[in-house]
C-alpha beads as a LAMMPS data file, in Angstrom:
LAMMPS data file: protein, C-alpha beads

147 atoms
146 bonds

1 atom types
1 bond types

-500.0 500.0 xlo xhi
-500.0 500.0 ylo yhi
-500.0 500.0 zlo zhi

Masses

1 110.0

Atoms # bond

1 1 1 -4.265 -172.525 406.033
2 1 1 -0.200 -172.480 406.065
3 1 1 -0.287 -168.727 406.504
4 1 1 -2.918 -169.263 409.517
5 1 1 -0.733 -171.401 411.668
6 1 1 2.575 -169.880 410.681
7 1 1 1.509 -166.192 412.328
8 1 1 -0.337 -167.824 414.887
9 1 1 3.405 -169.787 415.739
10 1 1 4.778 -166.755 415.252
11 1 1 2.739 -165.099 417.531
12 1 1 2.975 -167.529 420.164
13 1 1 6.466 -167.396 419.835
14 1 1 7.086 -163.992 420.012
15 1 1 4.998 -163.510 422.972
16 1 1 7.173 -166.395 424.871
17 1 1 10.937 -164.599 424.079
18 1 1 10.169 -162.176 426.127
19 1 1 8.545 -164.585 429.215
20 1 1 12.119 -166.682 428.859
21 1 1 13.874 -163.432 428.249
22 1 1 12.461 -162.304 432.003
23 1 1 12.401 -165.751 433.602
24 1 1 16.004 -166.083 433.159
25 1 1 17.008 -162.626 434.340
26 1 1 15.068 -163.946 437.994
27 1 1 17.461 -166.997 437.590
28 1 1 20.532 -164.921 437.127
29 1 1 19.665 -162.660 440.196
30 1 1 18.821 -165.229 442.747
31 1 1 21.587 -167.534 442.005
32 1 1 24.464 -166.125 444.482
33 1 1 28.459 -165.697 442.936
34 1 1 30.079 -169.275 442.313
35 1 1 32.505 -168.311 445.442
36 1 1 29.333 -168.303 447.679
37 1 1 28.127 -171.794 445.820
38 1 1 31.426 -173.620 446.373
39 1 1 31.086 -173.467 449.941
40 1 1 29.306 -176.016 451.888
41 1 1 26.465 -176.049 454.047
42 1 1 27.192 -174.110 457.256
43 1 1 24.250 -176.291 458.975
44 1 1 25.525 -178.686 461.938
45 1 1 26.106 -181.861 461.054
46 1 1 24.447 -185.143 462.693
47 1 1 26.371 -186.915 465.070
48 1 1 27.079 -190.575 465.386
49 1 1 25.495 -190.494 468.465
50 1 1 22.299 -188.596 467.231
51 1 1 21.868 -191.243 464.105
52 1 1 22.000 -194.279 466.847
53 1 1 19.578 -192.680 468.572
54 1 1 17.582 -192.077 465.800
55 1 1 18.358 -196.193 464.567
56 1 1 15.994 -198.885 465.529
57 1 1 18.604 -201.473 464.399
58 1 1 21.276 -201.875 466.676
59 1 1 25.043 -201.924 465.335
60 1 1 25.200 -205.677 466.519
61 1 1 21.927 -206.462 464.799
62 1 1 23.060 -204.609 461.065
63 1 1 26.803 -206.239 461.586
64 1 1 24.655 -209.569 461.892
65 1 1 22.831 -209.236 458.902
66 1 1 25.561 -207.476 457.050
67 1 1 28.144 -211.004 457.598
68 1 1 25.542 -213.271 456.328
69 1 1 25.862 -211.996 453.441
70 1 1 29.782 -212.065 453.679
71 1 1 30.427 -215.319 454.559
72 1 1 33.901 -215.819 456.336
73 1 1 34.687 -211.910 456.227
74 1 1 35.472 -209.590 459.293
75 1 1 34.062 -206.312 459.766
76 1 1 36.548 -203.991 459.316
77 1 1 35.118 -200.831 459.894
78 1 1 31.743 -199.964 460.889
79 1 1 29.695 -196.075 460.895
80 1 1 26.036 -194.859 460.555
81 1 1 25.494 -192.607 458.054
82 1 1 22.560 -190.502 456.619
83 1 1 22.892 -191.752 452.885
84 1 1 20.891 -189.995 450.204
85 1 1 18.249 -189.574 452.636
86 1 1 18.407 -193.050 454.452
87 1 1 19.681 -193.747 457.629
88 1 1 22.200 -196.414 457.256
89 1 1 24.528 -198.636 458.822
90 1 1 27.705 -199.266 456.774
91 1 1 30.086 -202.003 456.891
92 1 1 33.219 -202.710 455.543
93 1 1 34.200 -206.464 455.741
94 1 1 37.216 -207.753 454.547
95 1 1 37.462 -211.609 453.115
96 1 1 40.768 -213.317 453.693
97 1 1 42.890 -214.151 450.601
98 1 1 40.306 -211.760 448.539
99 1 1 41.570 -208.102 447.606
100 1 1 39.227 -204.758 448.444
101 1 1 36.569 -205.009 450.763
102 1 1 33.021 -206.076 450.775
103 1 1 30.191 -203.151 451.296
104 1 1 27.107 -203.607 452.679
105 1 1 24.968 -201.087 453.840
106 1 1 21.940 -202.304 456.216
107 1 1 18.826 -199.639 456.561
108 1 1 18.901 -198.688 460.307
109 1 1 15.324 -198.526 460.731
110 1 1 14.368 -201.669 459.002
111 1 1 17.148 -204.050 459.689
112 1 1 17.062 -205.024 455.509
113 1 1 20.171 -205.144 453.734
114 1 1 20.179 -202.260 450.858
115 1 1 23.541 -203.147 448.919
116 1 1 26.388 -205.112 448.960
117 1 1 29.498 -203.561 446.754
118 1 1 32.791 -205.145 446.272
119 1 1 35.038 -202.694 446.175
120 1 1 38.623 -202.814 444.461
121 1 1 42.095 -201.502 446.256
122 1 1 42.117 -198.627 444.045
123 1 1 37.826 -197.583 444.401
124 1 1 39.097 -198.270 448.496
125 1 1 41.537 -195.874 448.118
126 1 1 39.469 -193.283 446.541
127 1 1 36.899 -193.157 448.502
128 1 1 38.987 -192.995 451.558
129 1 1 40.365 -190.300 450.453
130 1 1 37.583 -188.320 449.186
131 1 1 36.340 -188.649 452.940
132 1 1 39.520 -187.608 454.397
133 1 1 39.047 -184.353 452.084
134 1 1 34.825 -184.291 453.326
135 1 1 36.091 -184.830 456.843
136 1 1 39.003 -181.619 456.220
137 1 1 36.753 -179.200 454.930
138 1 1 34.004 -180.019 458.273
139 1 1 36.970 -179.031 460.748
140 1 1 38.111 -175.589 458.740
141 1 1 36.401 -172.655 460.212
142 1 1 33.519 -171.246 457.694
143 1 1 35.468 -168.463 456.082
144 1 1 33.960 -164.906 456.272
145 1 1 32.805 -162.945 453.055
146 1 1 32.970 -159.200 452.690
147 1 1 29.762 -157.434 451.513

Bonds

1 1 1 2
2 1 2 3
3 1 3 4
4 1 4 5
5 1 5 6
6 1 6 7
7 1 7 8
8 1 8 9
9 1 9 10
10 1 10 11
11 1 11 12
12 1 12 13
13 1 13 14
14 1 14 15
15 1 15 16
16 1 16 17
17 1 17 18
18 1 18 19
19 1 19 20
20 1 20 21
21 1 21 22
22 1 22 23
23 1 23 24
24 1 24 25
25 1 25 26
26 1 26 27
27 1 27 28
28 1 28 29
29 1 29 30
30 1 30 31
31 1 31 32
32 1 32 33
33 1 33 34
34 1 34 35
35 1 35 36
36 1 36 37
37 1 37 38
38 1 38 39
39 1 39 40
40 1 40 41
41 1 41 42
42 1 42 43
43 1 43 44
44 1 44 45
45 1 45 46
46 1 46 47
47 1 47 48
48 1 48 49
49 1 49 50
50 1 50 51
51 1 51 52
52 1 52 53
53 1 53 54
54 1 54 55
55 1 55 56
56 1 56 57
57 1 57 58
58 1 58 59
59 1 59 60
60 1 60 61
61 1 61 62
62 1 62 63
63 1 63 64
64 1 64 65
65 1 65 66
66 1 66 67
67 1 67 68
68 1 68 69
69 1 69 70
70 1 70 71
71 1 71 72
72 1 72 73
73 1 73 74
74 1 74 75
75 1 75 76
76 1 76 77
77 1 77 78
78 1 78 79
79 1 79 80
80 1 80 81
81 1 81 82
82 1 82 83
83 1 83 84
84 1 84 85
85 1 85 86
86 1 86 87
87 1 87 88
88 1 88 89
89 1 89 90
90 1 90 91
91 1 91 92
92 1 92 93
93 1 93 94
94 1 94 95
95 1 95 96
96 1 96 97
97 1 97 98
98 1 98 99
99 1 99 100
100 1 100 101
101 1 101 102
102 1 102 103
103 1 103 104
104 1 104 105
105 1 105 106
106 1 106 107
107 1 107 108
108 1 108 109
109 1 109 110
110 1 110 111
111 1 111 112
112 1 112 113
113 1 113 114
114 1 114 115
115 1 115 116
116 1 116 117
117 1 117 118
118 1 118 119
119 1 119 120
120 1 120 121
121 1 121 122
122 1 122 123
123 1 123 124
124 1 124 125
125 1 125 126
126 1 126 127
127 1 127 128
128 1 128 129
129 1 129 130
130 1 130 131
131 1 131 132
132 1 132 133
133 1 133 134
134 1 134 135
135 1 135 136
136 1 136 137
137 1 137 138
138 1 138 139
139 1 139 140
140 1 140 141
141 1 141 142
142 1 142 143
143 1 143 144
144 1 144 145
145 1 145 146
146 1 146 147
């Protein structure tokens, strides 16, 4: 009986090396040079004015809903944003005598608030500047590859 199922494994297993052998050879030819990887979508980007238009909850309405949650706090900056598939509207609010700022991001076609993040000086300063690097690659031209 021990003989039976070790050459029928070993029959089932040799016939799948090859299969995994093949499947990963597609892989390796359809996945393009890391160079071509690195570089980010070439597709336009929405603009603020195409996500409002696209919002049933207007920026008044969100920065409503987004306060009462903050009580006492003062909307420092305000975008919409397409956020892991949502269409958002994100505030930051910032509390007197409190360090950071408050996030809370308000779905744009519901009007519910979907988080509220305190944020520390030093995650502030991170993510600002991981968006001034996101905003600096958008502007650069799309460089040009040779064949």
């Amino acid at each position: 009986m021990r003989r039976i199922i070790t050459t029928t494994l070993l029959t089932v297993f040799a016939a799948a090396v090859p299969l995994v052998a093949q499947e990963q050879t597609k892989t390796k030819t359809k996945t393009p040079p890391k160079s071509a990887t690195a570089k980010k979508s070439t597709a336009p980007k929405e603009t603020q004015a195409q996500l409002k238009a696209e919002a049933k909850v207007t920026e008044e309405a969100a920065r409503a809903t987004a306060l009462t949650a903050v009580p006492g706090g003062k909307v420092a900056s305000a975008e919409i944003e397409r956020e892991n598939g949502k269409l958002i509207w994100s505030f930051d609010i910032k509390v007197p005598g409190k360090s950071g700022i408050e996030e809370v991001n308000v779905d744009a076609l519901s009007g519910q608030m979907l988080s509220h993040v305190h944020e520390s000086p030093a995650a502030e300063k991170k993510e600002a500047a991981q968006e001034a690097k996101e905003k600096k690659a958008a502007t650069k031209k799309p460089e040009t590859t040779k064949p």
